[in-house]
N, CA, C and O of each residue as an XYZ file, in Angstrom:
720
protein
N      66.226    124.064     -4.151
C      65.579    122.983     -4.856
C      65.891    123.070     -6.341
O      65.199    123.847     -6.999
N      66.945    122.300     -7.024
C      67.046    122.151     -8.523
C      65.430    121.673     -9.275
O      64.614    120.804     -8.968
N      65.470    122.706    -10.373
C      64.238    122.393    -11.420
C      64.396    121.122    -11.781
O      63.362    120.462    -11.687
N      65.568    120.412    -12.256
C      65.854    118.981    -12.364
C      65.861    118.101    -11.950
O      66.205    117.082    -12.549
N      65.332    118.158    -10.278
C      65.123    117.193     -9.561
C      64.016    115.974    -10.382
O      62.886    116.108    -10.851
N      64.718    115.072    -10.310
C      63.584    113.682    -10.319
C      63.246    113.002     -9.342
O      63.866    113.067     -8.281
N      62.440    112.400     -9.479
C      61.317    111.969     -8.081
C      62.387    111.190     -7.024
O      62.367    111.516     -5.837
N      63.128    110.365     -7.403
C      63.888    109.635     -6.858
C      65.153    110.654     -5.916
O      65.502    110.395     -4.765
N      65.572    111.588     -6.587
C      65.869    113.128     -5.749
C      65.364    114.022     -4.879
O      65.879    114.771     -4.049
N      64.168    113.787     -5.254
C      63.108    114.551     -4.281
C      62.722    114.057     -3.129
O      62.657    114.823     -2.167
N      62.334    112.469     -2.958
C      62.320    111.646     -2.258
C      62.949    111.340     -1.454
O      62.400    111.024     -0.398
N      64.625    111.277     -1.581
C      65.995    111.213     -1.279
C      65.928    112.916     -0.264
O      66.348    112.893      0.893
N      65.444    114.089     -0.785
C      65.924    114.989     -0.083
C      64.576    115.337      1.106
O      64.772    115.890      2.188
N      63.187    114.858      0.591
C      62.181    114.782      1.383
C      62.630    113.989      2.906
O      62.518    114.637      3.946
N      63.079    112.722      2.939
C      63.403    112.058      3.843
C      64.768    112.674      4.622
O      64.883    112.846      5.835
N      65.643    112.920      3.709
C      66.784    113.385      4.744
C      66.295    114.721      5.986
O      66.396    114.727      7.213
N      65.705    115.852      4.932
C      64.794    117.091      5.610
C      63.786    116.709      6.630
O      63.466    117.466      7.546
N      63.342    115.641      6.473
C      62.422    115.136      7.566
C      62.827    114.103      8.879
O      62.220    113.870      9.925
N      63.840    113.705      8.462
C      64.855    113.256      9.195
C      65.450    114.471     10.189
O      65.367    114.289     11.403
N      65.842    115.281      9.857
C      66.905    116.319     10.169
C      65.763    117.134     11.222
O      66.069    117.294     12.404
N      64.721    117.521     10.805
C      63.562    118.144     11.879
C      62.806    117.063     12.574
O      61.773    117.429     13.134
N      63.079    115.973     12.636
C      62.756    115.069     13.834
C      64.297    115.203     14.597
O      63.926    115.347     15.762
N      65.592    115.236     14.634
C      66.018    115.207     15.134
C      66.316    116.949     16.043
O      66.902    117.127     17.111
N      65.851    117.696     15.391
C      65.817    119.011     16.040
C      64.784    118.905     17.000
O      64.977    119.326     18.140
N      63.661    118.368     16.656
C      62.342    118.493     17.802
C      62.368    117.661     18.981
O      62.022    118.058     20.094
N      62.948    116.048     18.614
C      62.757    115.297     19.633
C      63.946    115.779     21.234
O      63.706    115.201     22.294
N      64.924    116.651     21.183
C      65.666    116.777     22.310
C      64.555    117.174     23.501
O      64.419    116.524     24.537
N      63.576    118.701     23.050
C      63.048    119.430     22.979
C      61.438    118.752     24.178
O      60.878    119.079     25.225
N      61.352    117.870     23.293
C      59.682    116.618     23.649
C      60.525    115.854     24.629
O      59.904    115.490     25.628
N      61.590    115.580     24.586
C      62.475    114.442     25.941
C      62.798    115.556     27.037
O      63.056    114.931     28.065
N      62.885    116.738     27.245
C      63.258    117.608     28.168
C      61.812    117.727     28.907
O      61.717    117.530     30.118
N      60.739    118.051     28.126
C      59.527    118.109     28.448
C      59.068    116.836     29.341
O      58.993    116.785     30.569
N      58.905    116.264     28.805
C      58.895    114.626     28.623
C      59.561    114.216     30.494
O      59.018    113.504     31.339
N      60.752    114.923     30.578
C      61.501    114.705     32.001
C      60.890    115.336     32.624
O      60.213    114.901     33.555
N      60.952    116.460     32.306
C      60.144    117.406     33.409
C      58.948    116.944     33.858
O      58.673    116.774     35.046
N      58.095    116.697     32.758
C      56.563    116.229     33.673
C      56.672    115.091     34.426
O      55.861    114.887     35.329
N      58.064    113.874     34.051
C      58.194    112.460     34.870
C      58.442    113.267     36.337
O      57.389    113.235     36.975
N      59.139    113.731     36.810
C      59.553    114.372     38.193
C      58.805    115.282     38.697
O      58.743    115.602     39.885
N      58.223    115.719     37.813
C      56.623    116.658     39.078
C      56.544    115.980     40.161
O      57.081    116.487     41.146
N      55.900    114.715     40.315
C      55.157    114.446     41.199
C      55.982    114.056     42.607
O      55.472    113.993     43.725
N      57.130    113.856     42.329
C      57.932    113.659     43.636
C      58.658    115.086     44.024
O      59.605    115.165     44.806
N      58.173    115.978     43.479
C      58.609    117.647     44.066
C      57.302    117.490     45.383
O      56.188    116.969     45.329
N      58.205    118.361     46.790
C      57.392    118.573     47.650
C      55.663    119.156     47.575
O      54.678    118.857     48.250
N      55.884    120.205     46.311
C      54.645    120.961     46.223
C      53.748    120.267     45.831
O      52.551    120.330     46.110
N      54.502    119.305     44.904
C      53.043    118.526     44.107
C      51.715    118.202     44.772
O      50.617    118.317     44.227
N      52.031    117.615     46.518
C      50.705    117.628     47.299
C      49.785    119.058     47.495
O      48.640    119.143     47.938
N      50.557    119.994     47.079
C      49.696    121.217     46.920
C      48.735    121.166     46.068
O      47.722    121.840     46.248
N      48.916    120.178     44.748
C      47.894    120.816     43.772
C      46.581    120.165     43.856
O      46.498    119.010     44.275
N      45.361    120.955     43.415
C      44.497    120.665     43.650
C      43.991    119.847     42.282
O      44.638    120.192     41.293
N      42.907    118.772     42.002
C      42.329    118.054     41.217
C      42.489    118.465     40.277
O      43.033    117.540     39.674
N      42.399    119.361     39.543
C      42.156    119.770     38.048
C      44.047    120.122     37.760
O      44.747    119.875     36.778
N      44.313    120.639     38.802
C      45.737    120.390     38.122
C      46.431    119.664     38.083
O      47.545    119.751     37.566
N      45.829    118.499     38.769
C      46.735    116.736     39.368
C      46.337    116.701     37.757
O      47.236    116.833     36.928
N      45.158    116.544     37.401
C      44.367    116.174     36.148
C      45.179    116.677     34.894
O      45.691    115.877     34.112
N      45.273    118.087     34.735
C      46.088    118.841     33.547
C      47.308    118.114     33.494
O      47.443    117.466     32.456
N      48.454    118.018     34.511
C      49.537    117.412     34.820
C      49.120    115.913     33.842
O      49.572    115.599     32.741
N      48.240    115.271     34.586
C      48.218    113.629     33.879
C      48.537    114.069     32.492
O      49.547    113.908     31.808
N      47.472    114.633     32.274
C      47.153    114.988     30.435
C      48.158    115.232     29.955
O      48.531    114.484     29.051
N      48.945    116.279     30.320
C      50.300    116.597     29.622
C      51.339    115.641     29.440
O      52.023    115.340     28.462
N      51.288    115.169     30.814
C      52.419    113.864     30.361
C      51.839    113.020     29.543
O      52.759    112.944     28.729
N      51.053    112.349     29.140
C      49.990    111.475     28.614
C      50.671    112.294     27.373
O      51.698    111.747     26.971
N      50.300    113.528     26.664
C      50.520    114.208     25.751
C      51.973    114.198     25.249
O      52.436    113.798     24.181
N      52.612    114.801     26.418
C      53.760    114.602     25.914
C      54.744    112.907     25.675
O      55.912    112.798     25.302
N      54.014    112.068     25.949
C      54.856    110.714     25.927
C      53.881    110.598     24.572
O      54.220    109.596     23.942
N      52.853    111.259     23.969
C      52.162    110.999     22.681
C      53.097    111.302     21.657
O      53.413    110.595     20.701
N      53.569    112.606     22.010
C      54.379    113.507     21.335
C      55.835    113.085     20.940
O      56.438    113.374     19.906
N      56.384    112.116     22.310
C      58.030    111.540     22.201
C      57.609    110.711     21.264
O      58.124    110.857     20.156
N      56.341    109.384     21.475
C      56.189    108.328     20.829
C      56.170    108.906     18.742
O      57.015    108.743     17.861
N      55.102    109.418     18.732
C      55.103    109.968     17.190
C      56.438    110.672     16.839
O      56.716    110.791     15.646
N      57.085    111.035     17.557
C      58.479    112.149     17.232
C      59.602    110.667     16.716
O      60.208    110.699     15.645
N      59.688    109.629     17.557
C      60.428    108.536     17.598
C      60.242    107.623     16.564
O      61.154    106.943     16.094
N      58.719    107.581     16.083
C      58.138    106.676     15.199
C      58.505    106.848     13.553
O      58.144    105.903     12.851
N      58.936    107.555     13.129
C      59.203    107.811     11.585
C      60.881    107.058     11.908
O      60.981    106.025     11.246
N      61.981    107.308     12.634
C      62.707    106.756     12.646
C      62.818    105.541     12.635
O      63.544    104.928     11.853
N      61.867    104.863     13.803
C      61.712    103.255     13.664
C      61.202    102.725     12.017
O      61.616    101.996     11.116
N      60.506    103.261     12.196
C      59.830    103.149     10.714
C      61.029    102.732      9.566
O      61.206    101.619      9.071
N      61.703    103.840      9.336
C      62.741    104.139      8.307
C      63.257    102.904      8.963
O      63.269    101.990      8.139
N      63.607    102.601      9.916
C      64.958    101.390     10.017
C      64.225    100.095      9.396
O      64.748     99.414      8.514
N      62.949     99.828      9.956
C      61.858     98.887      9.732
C      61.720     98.442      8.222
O      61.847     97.263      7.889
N      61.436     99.513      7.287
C      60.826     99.673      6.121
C      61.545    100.192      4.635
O      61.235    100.179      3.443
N      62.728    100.667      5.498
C      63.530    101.039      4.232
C      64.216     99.793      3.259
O      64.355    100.060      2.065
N      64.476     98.976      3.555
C      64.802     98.110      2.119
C      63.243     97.425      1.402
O      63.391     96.472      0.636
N      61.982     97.866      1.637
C      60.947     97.803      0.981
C      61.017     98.749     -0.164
O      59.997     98.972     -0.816
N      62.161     99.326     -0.460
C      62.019    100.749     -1.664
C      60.720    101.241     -2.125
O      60.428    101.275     -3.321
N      59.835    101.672     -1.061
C      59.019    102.435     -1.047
C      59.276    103.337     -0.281
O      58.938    103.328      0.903
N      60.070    104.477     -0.975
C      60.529    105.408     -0.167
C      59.248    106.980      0.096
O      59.064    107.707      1.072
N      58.695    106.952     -1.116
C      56.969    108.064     -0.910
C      56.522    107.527      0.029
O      56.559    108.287      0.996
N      55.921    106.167      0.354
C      55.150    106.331      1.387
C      56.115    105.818      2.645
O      55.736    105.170      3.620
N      57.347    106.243      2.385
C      57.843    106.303      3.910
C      58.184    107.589      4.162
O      58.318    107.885      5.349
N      58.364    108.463      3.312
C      58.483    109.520      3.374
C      56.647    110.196      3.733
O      56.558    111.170      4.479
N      55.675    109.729      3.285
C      54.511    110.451      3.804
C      53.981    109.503      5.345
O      53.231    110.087      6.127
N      54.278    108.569      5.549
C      54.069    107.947      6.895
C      54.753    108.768      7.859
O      54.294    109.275      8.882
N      56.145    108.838      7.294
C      56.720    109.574      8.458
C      56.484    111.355      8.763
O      56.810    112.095      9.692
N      55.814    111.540      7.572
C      55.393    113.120      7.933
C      54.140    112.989      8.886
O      53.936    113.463     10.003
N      53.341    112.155      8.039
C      51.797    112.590      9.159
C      52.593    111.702     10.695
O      52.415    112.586     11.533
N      53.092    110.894     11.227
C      53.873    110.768     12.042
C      54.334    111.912     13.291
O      54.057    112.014     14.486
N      55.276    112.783     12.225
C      55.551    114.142     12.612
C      54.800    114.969     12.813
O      55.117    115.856     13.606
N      53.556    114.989     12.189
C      52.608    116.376     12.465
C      51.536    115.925     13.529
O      50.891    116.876     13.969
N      51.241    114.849     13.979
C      50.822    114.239     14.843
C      51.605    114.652     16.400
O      51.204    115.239     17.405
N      52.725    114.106     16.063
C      53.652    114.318     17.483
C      53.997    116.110     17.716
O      54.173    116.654     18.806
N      54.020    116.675     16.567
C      53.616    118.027     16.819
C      52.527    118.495     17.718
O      52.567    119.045     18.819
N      51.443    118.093     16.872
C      49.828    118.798     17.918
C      49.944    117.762     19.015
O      48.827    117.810     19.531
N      50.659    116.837     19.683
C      51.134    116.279     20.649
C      51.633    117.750     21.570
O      51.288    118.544     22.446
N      52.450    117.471     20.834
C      53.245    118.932     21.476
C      52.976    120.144     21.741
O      53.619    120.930     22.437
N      51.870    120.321     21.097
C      51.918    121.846     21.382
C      50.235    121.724     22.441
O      49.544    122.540     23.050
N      50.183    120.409     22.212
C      48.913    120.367     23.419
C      49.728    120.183     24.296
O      49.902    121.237     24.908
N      50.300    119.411     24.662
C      51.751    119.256     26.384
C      52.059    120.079     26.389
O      51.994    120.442     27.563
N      52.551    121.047     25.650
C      53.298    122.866     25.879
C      51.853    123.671     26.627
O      51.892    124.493     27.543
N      50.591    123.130     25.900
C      49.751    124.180     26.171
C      49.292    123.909     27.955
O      49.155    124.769     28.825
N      49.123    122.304     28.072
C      48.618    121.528     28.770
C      49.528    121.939     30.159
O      49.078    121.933     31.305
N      51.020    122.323     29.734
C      51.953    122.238     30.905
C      51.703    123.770     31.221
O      51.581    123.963     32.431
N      51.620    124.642     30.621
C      51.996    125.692     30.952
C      50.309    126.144     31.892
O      50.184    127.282     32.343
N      49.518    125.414     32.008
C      48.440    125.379     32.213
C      48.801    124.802     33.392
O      48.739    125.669     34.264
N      49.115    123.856     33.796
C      49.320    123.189     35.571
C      50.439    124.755     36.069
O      50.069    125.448     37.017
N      51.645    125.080     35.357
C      52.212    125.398     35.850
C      51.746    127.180     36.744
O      51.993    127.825     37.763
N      51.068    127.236     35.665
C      50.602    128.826     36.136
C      49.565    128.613     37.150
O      49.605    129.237     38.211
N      48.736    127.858     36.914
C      47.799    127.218     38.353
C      48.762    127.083     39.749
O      48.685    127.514     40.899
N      49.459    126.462     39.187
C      50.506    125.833     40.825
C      50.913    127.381     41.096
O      50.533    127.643     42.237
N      51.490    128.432     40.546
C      52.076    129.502     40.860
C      50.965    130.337     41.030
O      50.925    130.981     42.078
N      50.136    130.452     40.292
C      48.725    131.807     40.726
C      47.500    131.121     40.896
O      47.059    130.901     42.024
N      47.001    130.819     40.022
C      45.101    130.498     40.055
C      44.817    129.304     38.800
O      45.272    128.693     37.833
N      44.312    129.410     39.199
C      43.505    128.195     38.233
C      42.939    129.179     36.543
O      42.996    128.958     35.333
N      42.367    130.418     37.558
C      41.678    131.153     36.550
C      42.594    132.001     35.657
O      42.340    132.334     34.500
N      43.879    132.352     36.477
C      44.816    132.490     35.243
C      45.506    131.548     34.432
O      45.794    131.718     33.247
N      45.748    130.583     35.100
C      45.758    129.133     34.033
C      45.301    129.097     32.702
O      45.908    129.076     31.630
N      43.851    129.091     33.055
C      42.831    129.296     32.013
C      43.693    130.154     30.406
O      44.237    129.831     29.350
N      43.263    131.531     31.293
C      43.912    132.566     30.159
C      45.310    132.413     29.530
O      45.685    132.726     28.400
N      46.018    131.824     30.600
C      47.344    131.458     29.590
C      47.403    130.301     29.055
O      48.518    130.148     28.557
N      46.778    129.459     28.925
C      46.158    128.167     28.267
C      45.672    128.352     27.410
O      45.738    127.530     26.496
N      44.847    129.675     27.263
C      43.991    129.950     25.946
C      45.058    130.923     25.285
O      44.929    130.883     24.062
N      45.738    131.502     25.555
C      46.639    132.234     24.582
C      47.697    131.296     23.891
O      47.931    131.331     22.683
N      48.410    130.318     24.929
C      49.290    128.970     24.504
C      48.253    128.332     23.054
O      48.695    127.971     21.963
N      47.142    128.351     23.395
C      46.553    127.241     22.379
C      46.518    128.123     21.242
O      46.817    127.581     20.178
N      46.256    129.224     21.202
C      45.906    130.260     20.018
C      46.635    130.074     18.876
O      46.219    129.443     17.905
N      48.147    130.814     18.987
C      49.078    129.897     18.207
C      49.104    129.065     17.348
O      49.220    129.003     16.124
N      48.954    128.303     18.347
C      49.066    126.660     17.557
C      48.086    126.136     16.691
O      48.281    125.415     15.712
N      46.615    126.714     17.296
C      45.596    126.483     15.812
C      45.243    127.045     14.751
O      44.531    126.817     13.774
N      46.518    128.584     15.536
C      46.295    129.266     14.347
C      47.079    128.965     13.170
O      46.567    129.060     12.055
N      48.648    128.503     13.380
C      49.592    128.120     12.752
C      49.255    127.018     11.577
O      49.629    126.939     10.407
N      48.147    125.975     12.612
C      47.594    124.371     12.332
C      46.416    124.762     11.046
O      45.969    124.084     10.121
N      46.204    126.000     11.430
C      44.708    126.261      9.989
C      45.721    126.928      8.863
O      45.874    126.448      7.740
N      46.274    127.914      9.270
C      47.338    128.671      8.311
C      47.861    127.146      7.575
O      47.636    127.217      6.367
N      48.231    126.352      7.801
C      48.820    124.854      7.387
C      47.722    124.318      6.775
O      47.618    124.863      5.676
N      47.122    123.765      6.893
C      45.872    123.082      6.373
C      45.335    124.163      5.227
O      45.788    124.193      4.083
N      44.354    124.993      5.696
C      43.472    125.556      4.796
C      44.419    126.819      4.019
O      43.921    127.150      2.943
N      45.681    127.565      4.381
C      46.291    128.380      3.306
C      47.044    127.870      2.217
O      47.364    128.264      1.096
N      47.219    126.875      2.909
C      48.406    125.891      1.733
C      47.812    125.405      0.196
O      48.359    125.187     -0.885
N      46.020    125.340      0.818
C      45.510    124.860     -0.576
C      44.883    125.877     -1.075
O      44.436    125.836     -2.221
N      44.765    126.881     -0.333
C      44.182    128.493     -1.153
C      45.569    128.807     -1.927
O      45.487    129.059     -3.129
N      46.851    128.804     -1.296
C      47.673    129.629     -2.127
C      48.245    128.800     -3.577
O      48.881    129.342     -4.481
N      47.839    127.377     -3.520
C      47.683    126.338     -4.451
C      46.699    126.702     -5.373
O      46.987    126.932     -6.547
N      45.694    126.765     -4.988
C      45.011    127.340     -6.252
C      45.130    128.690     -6.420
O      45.371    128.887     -7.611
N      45.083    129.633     -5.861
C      45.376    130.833     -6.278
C      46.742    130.731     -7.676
O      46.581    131.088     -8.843
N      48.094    130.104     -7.025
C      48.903    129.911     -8.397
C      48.649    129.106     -9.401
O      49.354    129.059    -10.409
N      47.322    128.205     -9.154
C      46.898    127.122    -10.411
C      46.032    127.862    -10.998
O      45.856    127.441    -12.141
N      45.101    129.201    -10.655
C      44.520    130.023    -11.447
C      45.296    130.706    -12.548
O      44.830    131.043    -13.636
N      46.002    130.798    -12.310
C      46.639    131.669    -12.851
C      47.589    131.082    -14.025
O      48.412    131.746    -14.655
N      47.310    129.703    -14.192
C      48.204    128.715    -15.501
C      49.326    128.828    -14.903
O      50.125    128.773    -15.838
N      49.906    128.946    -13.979
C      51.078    128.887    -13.892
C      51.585    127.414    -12.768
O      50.769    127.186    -11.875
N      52.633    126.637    -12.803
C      52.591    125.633    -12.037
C      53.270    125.793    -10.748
O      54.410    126.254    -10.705
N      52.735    125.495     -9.863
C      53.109    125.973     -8.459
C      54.237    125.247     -8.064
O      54.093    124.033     -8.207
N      55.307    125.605     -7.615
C      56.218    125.097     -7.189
C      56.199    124.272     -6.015
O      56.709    123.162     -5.869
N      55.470    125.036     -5.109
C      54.845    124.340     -4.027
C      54.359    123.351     -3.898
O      54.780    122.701     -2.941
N      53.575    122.899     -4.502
C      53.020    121.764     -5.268
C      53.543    120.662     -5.472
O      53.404    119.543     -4.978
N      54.350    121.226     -6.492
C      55.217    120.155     -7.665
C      56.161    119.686     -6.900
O      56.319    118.489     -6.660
N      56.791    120.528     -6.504
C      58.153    120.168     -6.144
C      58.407    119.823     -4.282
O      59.003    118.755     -4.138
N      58.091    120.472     -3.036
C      58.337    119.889     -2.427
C      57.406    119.568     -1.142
O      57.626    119.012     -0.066
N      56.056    120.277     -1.844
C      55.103    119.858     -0.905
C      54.779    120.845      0.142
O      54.091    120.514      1.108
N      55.265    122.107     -0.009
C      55.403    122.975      1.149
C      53.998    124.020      0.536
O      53.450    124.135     -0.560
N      53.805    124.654      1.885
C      52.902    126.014      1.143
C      53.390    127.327      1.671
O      53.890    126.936      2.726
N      53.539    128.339      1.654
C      53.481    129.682      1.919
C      53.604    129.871      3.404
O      53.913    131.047      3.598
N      53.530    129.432      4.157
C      53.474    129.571      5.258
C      54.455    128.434      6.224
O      54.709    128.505      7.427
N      54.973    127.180      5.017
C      56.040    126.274      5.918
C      55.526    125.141      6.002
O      56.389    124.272      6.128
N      54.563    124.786      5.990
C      53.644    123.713      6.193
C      53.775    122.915      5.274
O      53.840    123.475      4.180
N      53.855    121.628      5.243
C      53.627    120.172      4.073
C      52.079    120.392      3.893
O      51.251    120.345      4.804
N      51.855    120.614      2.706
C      50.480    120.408      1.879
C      50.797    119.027      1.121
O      51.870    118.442      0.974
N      49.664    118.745      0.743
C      49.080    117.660     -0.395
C      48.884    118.200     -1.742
O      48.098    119.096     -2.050
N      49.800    117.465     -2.624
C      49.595    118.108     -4.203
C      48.212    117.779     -4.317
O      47.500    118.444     -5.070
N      47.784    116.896     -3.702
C      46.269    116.332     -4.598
C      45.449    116.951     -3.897
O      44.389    116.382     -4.154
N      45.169    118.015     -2.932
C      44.027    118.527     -2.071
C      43.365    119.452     -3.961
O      42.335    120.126     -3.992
């Protein structure tokens, strides 16, 4: 990141970077995405019992949440880009992205949850459902609530946070809000 960046640079490299990790994630949400379409015409599927017919719905439900928000910053950009409001296409299409994320990592959690049911128990389901989810809210708070501790921690200190200023990130990877 050049110290010289001007907004119109930043903006320019915000969108391309956000561009570039929608196209890494969405292969990823469409593989998923297949997989849960063809469950139900596998022989076993009449094996499963209610709560995992149920988990199954959810996930796909989840994961077509997850393709849809993953897909949506692109439409967007085609939609909206000669409006030269490129900030708030650049912040539409993030919360966009972080949306189709916790999409995702509920269908990751959601799938791996039918799948261990169909292979063992329901009740180990459970437990690997709750370790799948762990992760992800832990990652999701580390994002949210460290990004604006380690923001002020460097605004205590008179010094101007780079993080901040420049590209919106915090300590941990996550897009923060300069203004939290």
């Amino acid at each position: 990141m050049p110290k010289d960046e001007t907004k119109e640079e930043r903006l320019d490299r915000e969108l391309e970077e956000l561009l570039q990790e929608l196209r890494l994630a969405l292969p990823g949400v469409q593989i998923l995405f297949a997989f849960l379409l063809v469950v139900p015409f596998n022989n076993r599927f009449a094996q499963v019992d209610d709560l995992q017919r149920d988990v199954w719905f959810a996930a796909l439900l989840l994961a077509l949440g997850a393709v849809a928000c993953l897909i949506a910053p692109t439409a967007y950009h085609r939609i909206r880009f000669r409006d030269y409001d490129k900030e708030r296409l650049v912040q539409t299409g993030t919360r966009l992205a972080l949306a189709g994320l916790v999409f995702l990592a509920t269908a990751l959690s959601a799938s791996a949850f039918f799948v261990t049911g169909l292979v063992f128990s329901d009740r180990a389901a459970v437990a690997v459902a709750a370790v799948a989810v762990g992760p992800s809210a832990a990652s999701g708070s580390a994002c949210r609530f460290g990004g604006k501790r380690a923001a002020e921690r460097t605004q205590s200190r008179g010094s101007v946070s780079l993080l901040r200023s420049r590209a919106g990130w915090n300590a941990f990877g996550c897009p923060c809000d300069a203004r939290q």
